[in-house]
C-alpha positions in Angstrom: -50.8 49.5 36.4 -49.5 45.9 35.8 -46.8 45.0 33.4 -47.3 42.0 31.5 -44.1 39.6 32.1 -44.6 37.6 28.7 -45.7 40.3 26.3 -44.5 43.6 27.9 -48.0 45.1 27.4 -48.9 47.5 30.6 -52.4 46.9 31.8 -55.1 48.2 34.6 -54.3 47.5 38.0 -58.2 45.8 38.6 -57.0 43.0 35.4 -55.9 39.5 36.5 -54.9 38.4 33.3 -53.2 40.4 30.3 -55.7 42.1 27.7 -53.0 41.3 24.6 -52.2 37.4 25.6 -54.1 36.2 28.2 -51.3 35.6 30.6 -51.8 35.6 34.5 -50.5 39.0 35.3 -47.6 39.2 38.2 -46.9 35.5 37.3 -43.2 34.8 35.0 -44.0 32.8 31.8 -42.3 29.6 31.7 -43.1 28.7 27.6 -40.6 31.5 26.8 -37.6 30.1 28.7 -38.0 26.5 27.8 -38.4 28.2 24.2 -35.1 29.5 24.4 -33.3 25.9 25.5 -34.8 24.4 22.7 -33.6 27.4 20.4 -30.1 26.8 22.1 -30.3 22.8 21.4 -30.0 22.9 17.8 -26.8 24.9 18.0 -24.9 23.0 20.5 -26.1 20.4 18.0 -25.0 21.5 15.0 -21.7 22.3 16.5 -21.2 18.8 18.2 -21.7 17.5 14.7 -19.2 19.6 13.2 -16.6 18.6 15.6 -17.3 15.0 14.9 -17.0 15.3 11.5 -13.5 17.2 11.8 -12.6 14.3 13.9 -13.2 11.4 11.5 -11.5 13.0 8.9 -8.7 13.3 10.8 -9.2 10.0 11.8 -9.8 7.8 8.3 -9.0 10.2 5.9 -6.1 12.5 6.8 -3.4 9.7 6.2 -4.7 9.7 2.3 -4.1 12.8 1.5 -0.8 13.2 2.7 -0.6 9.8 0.5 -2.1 12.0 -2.0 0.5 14.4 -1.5 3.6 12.0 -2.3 2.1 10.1 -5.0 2.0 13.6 -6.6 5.9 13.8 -5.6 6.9 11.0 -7.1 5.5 11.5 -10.5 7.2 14.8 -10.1 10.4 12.8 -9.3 9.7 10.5 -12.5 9.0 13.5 -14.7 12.7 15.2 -13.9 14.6 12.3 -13.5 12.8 11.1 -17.7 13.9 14.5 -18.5 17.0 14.6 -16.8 18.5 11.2 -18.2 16.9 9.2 -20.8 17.9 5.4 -18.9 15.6 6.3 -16.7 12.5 4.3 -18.8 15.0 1.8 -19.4 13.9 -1.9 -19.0 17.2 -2.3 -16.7 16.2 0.7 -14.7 12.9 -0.5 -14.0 13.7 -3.8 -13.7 16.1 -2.5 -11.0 13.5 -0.9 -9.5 11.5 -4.1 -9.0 14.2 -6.1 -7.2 14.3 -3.4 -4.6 10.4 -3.2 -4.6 10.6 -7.1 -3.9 13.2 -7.0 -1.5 11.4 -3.9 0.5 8.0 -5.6 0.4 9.5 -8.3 2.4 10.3 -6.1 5.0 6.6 -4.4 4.5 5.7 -7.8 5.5 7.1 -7.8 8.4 6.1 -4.6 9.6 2.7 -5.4 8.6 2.6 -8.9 10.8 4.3 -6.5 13.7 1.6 -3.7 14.3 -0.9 -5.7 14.1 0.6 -8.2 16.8 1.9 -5.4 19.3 3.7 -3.2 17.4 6.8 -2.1 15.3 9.8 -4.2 15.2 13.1 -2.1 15.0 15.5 -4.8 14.8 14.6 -6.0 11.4 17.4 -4.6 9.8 19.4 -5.7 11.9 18.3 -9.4 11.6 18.7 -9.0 8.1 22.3 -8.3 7.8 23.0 -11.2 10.7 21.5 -14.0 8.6 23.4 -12.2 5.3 26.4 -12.5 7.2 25.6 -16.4 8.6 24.6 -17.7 5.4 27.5 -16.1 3.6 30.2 -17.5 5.4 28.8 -20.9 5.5 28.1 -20.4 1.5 32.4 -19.5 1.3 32.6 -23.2 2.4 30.0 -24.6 0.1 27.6 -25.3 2.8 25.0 -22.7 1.7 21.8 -25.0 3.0 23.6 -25.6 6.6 24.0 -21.8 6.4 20.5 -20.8 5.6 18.9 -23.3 8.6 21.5 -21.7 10.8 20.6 -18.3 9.8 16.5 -19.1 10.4 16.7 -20.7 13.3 19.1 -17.9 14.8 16.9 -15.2 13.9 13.9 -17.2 15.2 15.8 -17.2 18.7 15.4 -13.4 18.7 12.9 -12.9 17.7 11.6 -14.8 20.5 13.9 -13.2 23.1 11.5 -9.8 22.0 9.1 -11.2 22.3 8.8 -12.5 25.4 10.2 -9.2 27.0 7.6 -7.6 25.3 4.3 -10.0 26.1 5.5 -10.9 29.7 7.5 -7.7 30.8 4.5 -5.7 29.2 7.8 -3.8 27.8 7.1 -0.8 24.8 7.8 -2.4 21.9 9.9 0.6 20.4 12.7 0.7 23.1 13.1 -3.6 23.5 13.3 -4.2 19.3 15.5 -1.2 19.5 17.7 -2.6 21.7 17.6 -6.1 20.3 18.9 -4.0 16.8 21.9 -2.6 18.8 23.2 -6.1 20.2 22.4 -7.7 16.9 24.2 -5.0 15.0 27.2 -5.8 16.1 27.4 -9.7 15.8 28.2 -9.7 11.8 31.4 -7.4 12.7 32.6 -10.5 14.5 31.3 -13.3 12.2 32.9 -11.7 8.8 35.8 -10.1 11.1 34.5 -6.8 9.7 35.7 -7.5 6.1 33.0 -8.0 3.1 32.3 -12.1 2.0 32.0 -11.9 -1.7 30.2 -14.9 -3.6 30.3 -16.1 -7.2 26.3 -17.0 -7.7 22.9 -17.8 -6.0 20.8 -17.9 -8.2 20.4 -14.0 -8.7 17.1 -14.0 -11.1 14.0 -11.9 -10.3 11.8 -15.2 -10.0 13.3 -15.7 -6.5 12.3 -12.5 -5.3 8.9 -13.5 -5.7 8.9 -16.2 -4.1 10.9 -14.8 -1.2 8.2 -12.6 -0.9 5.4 -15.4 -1.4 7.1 -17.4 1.5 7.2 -14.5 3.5 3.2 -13.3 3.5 2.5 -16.4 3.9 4.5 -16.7 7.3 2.9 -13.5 8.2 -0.4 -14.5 7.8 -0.2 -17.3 9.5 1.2 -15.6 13.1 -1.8 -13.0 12.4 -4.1 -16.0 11.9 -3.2 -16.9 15.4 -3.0 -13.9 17.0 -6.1 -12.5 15.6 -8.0 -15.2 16.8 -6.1 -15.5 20.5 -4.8 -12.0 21.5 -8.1 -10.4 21.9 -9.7 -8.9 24.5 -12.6 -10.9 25.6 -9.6 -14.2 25.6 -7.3 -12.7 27.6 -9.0 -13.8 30.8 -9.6 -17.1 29.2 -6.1 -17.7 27.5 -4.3 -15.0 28.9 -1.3 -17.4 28.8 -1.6 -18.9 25.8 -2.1 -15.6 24.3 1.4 -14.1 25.6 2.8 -17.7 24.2 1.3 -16.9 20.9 2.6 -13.0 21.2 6.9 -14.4 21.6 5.7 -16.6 18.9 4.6 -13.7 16.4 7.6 -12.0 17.1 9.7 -15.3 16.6 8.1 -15.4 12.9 8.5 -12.0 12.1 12.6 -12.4 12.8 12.9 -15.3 10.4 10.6 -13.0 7.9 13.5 -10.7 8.6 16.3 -13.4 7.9 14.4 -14.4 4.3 14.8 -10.8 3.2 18.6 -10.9 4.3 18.7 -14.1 2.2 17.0 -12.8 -0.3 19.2 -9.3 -0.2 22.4 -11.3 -0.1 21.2 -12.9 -3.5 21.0 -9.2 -5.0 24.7 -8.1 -4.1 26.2 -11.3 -4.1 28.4 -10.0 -0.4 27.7 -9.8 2.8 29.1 -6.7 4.7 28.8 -6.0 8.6 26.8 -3.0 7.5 24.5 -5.1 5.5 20.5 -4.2 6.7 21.6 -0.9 7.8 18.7 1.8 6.9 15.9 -0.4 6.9 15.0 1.1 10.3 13.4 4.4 8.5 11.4 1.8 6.1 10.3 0.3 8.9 8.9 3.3 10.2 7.2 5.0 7.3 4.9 2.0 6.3 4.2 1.5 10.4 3.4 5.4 10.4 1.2 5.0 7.1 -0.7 2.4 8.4 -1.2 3.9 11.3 -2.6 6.9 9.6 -5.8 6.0 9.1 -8.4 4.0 11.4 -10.1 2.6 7.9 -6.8 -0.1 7.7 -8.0 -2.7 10.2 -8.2 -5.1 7.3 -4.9 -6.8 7.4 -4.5 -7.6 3.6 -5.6 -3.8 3.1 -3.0 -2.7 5.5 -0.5 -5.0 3.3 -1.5 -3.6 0.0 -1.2 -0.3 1.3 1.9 -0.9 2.9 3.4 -2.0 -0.4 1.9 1.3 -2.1 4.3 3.1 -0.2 7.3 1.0 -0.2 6.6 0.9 -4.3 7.0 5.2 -3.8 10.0 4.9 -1.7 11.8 2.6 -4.0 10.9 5.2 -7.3 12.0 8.1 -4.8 14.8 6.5 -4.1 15.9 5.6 -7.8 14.7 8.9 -9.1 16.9 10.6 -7.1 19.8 9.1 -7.6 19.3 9.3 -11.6 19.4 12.8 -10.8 22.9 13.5 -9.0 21.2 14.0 -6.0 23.3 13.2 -3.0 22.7 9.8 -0.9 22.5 12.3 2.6 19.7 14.1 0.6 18.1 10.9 0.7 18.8 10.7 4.1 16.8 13.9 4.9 13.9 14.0 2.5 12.9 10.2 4.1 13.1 11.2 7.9 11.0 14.1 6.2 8.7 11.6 5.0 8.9 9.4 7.8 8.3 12.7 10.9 4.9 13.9 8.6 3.4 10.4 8.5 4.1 9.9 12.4 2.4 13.4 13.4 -0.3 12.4 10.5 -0.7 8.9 12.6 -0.9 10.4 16.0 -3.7 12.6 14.6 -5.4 10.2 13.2 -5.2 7.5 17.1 -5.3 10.7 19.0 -1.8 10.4 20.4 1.7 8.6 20.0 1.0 6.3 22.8 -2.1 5.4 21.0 0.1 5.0 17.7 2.4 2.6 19.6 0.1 0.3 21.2 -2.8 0.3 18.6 -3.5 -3.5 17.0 -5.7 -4.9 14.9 -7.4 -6.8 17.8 -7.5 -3.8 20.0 -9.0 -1.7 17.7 -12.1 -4.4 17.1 -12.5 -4.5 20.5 -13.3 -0.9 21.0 -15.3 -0.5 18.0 
């Protein structure tokens, strides 16, 4: 007797071929095993799929709902704090909560102009309360315009001191700026001989604001004009110098970004303290970590709007919690909070935090 290999089927010794399918007896079938890799094909498939989908939600879409998640905070905030204390809705609350929306956006600016350039600049804060602290004292002795240039054009000098450690040192970004913020930090101890410079009036109206902020973008979009259209990839072999020039460049206009918003915030509290700017670092942070959340912000204007979304949410948080009697260390805690959620969220979404550091605009057009 032979057994059939395909079908199973025992036949008569004398039989060449099977009597139920035909097959050449004592031969193996090989329809049935390429059957089998095409059964197994779909799944590997199906599975691949899944995974890639997992992926690009985690990639474009993860970031929003954890924006999701505080926008549903904050109207919880809102709620308790209306409850809580009636001035809340005031027209002076919420005025008050627009100067220090229009103050912040400056610095979203800023941190907008930075990632895409080469990434997060830490010493803005401390830029700030340096030109505060310049144009102050020159403002005590009624040279407020001398003050202001000074103030610019000493910011601009660092600014371009990071960046030209960072473009021709190939230095991380993080560690120079945060450097940079500990030399600067100390410089308005010296200039104000640590005591606060009170002034009578500059023009503290919420039109300035505004047009702080308008002079601002408009600096910022102007060193990403040039960057975006130097500090690519396919021109670094053809300007690679002129693109690291253009690089301590950006870096120089993002500092005097930073010294308009310590103009701008000395007009607000009408003093200048060594400790002026101080805090601005975890701002910095959480609208760098939200924009890296999500792969679907390469669109710098989108990354600004949604940059300002958040710093809009901080400054109700902020507010909301101080109507309530909640202490300022609470603060404290409840933004690094913020701030440690949004950086995992962004090192999801780039697939690591060295990604998250050295992802840019330009880079990220490159690869796609």
């Amino acid at each position: 007797m032979k057994k059939c290999t395909n079908c199973g089927i025992e036949c008569s010794a004398d039989n060449a071929f099977c009597i139920s399918c035909g097959s050449a007896l004592g031969q193996v079938e090989q329809p049935k095993a390429e059957q089998q890799v095409y059964q197994q094909q779909p799944t590997q498939a199906v599975k691949q799929n899944s995974e890639s989908a997992g992926v690009k939600f985690v990639q474009n879409y993860l970031g929003f709902v954890v924006f999701g998640l505080l926008l549903l905070y904050t109207f919880a905030l809102i709620g308790l704090s209306s409850f809580s204390n009636p001035m809340y809705l005031s027209s002076a609350n919420i005025s008050n909560i627009l100067r220090q929306f229009w103050l912040n956006a400056i610095i979203v600016v800023g941190v907008v102009t930075a990632t895409r350039i080469k990434g997060p600049d830490l010493s803005m804060g401390s830029l700030l309360g340096l030109a505060a602290a310049i144009i102050a004292v020159n403002a005590v002795q009624e040279n407020m315009l001398i003050g202001i240039i000074i103030a610019i054009f000493v910011c601009f000098l660092f600014g371009l001191l990071n960046g030209t450690i960072i473009s021709l040192l190939n230095a991380p970004v993080v560690i120079v700026t945060l450097v940079t913020a500990a030399i600067v930090r100390s410089v308005p101890f010296f200039i104000t001989d640590n005591m606060p410079i009170m002034l009578e009036s500059t023009g503290n109206s919420p039109p300035y604001y505004f047009l702080f902020f308008v002079v601002s973008l408009i600096i910022g979009i102007a060193a990403l004009a040039i960057n975006r259209r130097l500090v690519t990839q396919k021109n670094k072999t053809k300007h690679g110098a002129l693109s690291k020039v253009m690089v301590i460049v950006g870096y120089g206009l993002i500092a005097v970004i930073a010294g308009i918003a310590g103009f701008a915030l000395l007009t607000q509290v009408r003093a200048s303290m060594p400790s002026l700017g101080q805090g601005n670092e975890i701002n910095i942070l959480i609208v760098f970590a939200a924009i890296q959340s999500s792969k679907l912000l390469k669109n710098s204007f989108a990354a600004m709007g949604y940059g300002l979304l958040i710093i809009m949410m901080l400054s109700v948080m902020r507010n909301a919690l101080h109507f309530m009697g909640v202490v300022a260390n609470l603060h404290l805690y409840v933004e690094a909070f913020i701030a440690l959620v949004l950086l995992c969220t962004a090192c999801a979404a780039q697939g690591g935090w060295r990604s998250v550091l050295n992802a840019n605009l330009n880079e990220c057009e490159v690869k796609d």
